[in-house]
C-alpha atoms as one frame of an Amber mdcrd trajectory, in Angstrom:
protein
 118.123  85.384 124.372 115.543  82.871 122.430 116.410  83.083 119.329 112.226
  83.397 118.606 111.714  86.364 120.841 114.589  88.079 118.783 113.001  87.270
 115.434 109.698  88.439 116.698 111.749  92.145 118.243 113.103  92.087 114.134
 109.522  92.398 113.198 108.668  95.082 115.442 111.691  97.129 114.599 110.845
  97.250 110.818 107.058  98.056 111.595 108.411 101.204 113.853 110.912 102.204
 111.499 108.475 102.499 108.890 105.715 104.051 111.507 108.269 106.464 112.658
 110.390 107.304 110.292 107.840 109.675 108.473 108.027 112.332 110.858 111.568
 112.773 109.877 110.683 113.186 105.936 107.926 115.743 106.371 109.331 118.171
 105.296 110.596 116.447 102.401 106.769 115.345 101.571 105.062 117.944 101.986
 107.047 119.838  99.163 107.093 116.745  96.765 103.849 116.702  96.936 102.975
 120.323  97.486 100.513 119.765 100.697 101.366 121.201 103.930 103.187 119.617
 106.593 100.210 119.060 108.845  98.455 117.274 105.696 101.860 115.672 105.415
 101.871 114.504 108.834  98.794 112.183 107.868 100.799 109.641 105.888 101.887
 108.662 109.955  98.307 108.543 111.263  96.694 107.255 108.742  99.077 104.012
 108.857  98.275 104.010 112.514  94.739 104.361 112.540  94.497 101.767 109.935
  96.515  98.799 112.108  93.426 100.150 114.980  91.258  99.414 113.194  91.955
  96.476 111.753  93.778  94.591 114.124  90.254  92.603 116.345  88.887  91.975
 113.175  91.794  90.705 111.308  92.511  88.870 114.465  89.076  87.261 114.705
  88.707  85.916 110.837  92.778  84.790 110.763  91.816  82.541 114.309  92.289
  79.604 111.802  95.502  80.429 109.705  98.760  78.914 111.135 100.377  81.515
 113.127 103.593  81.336 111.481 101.966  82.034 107.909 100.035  84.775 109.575
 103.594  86.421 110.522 104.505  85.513 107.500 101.760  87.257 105.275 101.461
  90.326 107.296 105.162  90.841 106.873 104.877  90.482 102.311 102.203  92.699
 102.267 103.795  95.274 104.685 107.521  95.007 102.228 104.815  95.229  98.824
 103.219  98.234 100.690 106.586 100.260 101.328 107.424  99.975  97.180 104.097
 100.927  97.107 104.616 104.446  98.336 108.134 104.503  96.904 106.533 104.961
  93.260 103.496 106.713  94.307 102.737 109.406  91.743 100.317 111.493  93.988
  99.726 112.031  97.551  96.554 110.217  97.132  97.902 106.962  95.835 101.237
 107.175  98.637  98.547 107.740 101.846  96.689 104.380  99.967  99.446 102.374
 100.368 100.228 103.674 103.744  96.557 102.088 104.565  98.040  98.864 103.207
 100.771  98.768 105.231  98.843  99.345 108.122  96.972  96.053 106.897 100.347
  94.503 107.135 101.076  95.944 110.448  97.717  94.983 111.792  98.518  91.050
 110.798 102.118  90.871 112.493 102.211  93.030 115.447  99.369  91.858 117.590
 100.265  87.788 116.603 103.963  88.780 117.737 103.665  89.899 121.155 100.633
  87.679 121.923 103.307  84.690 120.954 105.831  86.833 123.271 103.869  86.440
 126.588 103.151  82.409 126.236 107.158  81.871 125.317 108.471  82.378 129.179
 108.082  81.294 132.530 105.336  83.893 134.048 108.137  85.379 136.343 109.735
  86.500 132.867 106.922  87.741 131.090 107.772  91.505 131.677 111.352  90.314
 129.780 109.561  88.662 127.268 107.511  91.781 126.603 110.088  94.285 127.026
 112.456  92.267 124.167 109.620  92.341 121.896 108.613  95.932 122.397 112.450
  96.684 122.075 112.615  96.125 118.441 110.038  99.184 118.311 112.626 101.421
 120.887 115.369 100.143 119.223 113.555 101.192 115.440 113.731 104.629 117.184
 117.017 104.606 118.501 118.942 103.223 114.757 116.037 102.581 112.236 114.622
 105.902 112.288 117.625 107.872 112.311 118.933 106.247 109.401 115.943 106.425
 107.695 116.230 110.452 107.798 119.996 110.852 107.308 119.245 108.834 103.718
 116.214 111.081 102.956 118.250 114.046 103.779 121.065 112.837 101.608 118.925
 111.969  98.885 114.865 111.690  98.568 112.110 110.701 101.133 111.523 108.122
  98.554 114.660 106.563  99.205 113.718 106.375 102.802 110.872 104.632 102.143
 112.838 102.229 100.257 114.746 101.171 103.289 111.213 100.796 105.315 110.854
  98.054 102.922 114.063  96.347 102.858 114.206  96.181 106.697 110.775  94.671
 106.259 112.102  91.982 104.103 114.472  90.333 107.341 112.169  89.616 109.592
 110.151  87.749 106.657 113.389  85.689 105.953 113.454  85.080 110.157 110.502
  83.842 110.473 110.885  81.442 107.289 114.352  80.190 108.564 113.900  80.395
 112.685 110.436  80.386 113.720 108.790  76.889 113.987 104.902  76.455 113.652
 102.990  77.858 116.721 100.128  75.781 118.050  96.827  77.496 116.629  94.799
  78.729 119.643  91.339  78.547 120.607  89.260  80.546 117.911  87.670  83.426
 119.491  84.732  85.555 117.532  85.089  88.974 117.213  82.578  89.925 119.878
  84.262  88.007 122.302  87.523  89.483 121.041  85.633  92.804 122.477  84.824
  91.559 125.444  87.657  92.420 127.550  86.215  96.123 126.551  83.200  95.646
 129.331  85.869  95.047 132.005  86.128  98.847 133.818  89.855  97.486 135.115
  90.817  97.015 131.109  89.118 100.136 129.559  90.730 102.638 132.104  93.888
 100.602 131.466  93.631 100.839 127.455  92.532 104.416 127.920  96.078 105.067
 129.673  97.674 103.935 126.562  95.439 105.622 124.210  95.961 108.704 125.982
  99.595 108.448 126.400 100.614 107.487 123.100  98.585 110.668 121.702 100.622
 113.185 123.962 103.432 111.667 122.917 102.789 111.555 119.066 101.687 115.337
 119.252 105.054 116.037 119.529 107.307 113.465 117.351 104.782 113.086 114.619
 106.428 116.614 113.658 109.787 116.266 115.389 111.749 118.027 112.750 109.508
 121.215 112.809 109.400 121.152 116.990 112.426 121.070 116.735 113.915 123.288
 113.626 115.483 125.896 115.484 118.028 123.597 116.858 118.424 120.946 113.366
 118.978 124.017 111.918 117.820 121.980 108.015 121.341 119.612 108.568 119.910
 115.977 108.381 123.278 114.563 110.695 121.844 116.563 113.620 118.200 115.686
 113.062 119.412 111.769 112.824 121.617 112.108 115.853 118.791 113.551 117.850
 116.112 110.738 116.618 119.419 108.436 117.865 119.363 110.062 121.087 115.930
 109.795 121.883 115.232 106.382 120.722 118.490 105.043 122.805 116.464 106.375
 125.226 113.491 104.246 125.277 115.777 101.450 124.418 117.184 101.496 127.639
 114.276 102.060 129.712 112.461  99.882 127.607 114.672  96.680 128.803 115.686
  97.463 131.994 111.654  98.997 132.561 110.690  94.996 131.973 113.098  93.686
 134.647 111.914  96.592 137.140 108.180  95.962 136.377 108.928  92.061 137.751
 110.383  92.883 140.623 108.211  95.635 141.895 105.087  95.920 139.858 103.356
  97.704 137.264 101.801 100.977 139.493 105.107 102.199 140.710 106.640 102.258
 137.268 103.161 103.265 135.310 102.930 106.453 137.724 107.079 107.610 137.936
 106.971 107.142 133.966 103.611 109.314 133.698 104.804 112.117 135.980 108.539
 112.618 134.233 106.716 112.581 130.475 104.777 115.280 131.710 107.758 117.089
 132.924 110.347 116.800 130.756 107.384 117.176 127.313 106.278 120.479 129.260
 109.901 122.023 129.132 110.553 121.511 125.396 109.364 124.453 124.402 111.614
 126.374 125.671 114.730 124.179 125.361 114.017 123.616 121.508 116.877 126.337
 120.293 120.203 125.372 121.972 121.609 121.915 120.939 123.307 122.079 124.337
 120.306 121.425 126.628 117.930 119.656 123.912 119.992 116.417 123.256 119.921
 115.416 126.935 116.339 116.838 127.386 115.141 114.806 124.409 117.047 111.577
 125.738 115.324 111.411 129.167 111.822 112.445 127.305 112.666 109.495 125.041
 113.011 107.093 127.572 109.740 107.912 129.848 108.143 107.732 126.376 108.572
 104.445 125.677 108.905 103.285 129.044 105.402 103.181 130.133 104.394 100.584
 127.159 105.700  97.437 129.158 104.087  97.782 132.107 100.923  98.739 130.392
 101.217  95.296 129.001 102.258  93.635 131.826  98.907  95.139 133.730  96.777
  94.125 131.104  98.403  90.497 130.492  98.116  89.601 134.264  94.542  91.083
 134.592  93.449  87.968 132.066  96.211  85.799 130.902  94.117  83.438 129.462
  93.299  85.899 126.825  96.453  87.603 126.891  96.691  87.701 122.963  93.295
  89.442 122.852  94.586  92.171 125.102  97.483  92.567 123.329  95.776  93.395
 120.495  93.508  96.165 121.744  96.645  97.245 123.702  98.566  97.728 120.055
  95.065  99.412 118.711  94.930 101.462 121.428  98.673 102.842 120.461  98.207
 102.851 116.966  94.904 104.916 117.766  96.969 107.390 120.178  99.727 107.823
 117.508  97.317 108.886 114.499  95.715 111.152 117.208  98.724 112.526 118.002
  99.240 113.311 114.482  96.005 114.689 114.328  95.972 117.219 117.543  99.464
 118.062 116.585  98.513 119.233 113.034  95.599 120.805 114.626  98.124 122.653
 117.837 100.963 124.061 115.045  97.914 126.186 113.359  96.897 127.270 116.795
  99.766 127.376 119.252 102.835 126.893 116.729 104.896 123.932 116.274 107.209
 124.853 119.307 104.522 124.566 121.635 103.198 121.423 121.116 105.527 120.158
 124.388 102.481 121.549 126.564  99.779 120.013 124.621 101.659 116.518 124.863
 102.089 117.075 128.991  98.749 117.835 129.410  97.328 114.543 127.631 100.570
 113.034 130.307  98.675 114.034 133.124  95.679 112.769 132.301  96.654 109.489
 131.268  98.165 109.484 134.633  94.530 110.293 135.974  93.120 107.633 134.123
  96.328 104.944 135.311  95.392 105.216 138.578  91.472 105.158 137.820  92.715
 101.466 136.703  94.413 100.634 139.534  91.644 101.638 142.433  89.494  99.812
 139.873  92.087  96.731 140.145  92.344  97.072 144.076  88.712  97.338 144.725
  87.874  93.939 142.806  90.381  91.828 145.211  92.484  91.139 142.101  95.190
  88.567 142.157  97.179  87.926 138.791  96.230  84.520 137.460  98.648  82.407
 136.065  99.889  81.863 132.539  99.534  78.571 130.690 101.922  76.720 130.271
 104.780  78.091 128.239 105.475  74.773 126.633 102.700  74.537 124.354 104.569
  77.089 121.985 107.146  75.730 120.174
């Protein structure tokens, strides 16, 4: 593997260990700071809704900063961030410096996987995504689990604590590893929103959007949805987190080699249609150990398995710009996540915590609607991918 694409995956696993790992400490939150759990929930979404919003515009007035001190400063202030909320006093001051590390996570994550796509041959850029975007499946799969077996064996604080020492290696990677990255073309803000009047690109970002909020619905409050089976022992909460995040590690890198060889739509639609399955039957699977773990794997892996072909679709619709899609691409997920959080506070008061499963396979099927919107979109404009530059003007 190049050695840059795994410094780069590094990144992304501390920035989804950190993004992640507060649905496992909820419950731990809410009673340190005496709020409920769906008020709780918020530290998540309002990290995520900060890297949305921020991401074009940080994007657009860092065009001139070396890329490699970009990577460089979004990682300090994302570590600074994480002690930040370590020795927050009040649930005001920790959900502050949750917005800063969204500032942090807004500078790194779109810079990273923009760099990805222009390190390959073309005929490898599903790889190249699917490695990065691995170090977020993989933050699922061994960051975030050990993130809530130390919270439940001491303090949420403590958890925190380790957000911000895994956020400290990919710092020292990118010091040590990374060599300077060729400044690109600086592009304004507006025409950073460009891509946005393209039908093909908004139904596509709408997929993710849309996805990514059905999906957060339910793991934003994991250890409520499922309480009956944790049962309050932090070993079985961690395994589970384990199981589904090996999950979407697997599908995740073998997703990227399968998108390559047969295209975006067939993957984009089989992924769509099992998340709406296997979220649907949750509900009632969500007391017996026996039947969740291997439930919770497969919904785990058609989770994160529709991100990399989501990219790939948007990266060969305008390759040229590819960073610039990227970045509304990881604003459009950082959007569906804090929405996620948000519906899901909104379904516990209405339909319960356990039922949140059929709110998430609802918003499935409709950003399966909305997927193949895209692609009649795609197929009526004669669309042939264009071609990436060439991969050797990254270094």
């Amino acid at each position: 593997m190049d050695r840059r694409l795994f410094v780069l995956a590094v990144g992304m696993f501390a920035l989804g260990t950190d993004s992640f790992v507060v649905a496992a400490v909820l419950p731990g939150i809410s009673h340190a700071f005496g709020v409920s759990i769906g008020a709780a929930g918020q530290m998540a979404s309002i990290y995520s809704v900060t890297f949305a919003l921020l991401s074009p515009p940080i994007a657009a007035l860092a065009a001139t900063i070396p890329r490699k001190r970009l990577l460089l400063c979004g990682g300090v202030i994302f570590v600074l961030a994480n002690l930040g909320t370590v020795i927050a006093p009040t649930f005001g001051l920790a959900l502050l410096s949750r917005i800063i590390a969204g500032v942090g996570a807004a500078t790194f994550s779109p810079t990273a996987t923009g760099a990805a796509v222009m390190l390959v041959r073309p005929e490898h850029r599903g790889y190249a995504l699917s490695v990065v975007v691995a170090g977020l499946t993989v933050s699922t799969a061994l960051g975030t689990p050990i993130g809530a077996v130390i919270g439940g064996l001491g303090d949420w604080r403590w958890t925190m604590g380790f957000g911000a020492a895994l956020g400290a290696l990919p710092v020292a990677g990118i010091a040590v590893f990374l060599s300077e990255v060729p400044l690109p073309p600086k592009v304004t803000l507006a025409k950073r929103l460009e891509p946005l009047m393209d039908g093909r690109v908004v139904l596509t970002l709408a997929t993710t959007l849309i996805a990514l909020s059905g999906i957060f619905t339910v793991y934003t409050y994991f250890a409520v949805v499922f309480d009956r089976t944790i049962g309050g022992n932090a070993v079985v909460l961690g395994c589970l987190l384990v199981l589904w995040g090996i999950g979407g590690t697997v599908s995740n890198l073998f997703g990227g080699r399968v998108v390559d060889v047969v295209g975006s739509r067939k993957v984009i639609v089989t992924i769509l249609i099992l998340l709406a399955l296997f979220s649907a039957v949750l509900p009632w699977i969500g007391s017996q150990l026996w039947i969740a773990a291997p439930v919770i794997l497969i919904w785990g892996a058609c989770s994160w398995g529709q991100l990399v072909p989501q990219q790939y679709r948007l990266v060969a619709l305008a390759p040229s710009i590819a960073p610039i899609l990227m970045g509304l691409n990881s604003a459009c997920s950082y959007f569906g996540m804090s929405l996620g959080g948000v519906i899901g506070a909104l379904g516990i008061r209405t339909v319960g915590a356990h039922y949140l499963g059929v709110i998430g396979a609802a918003l499935a099927v409709l950003a399966l609607i909305f997927a193949e919107l895209a692609n009649l979109r795609i197929s009526a404009s004669s669309f042939v991918p264009q071609k990436i530059p060439n991969e050797s003007k990254v270094v």
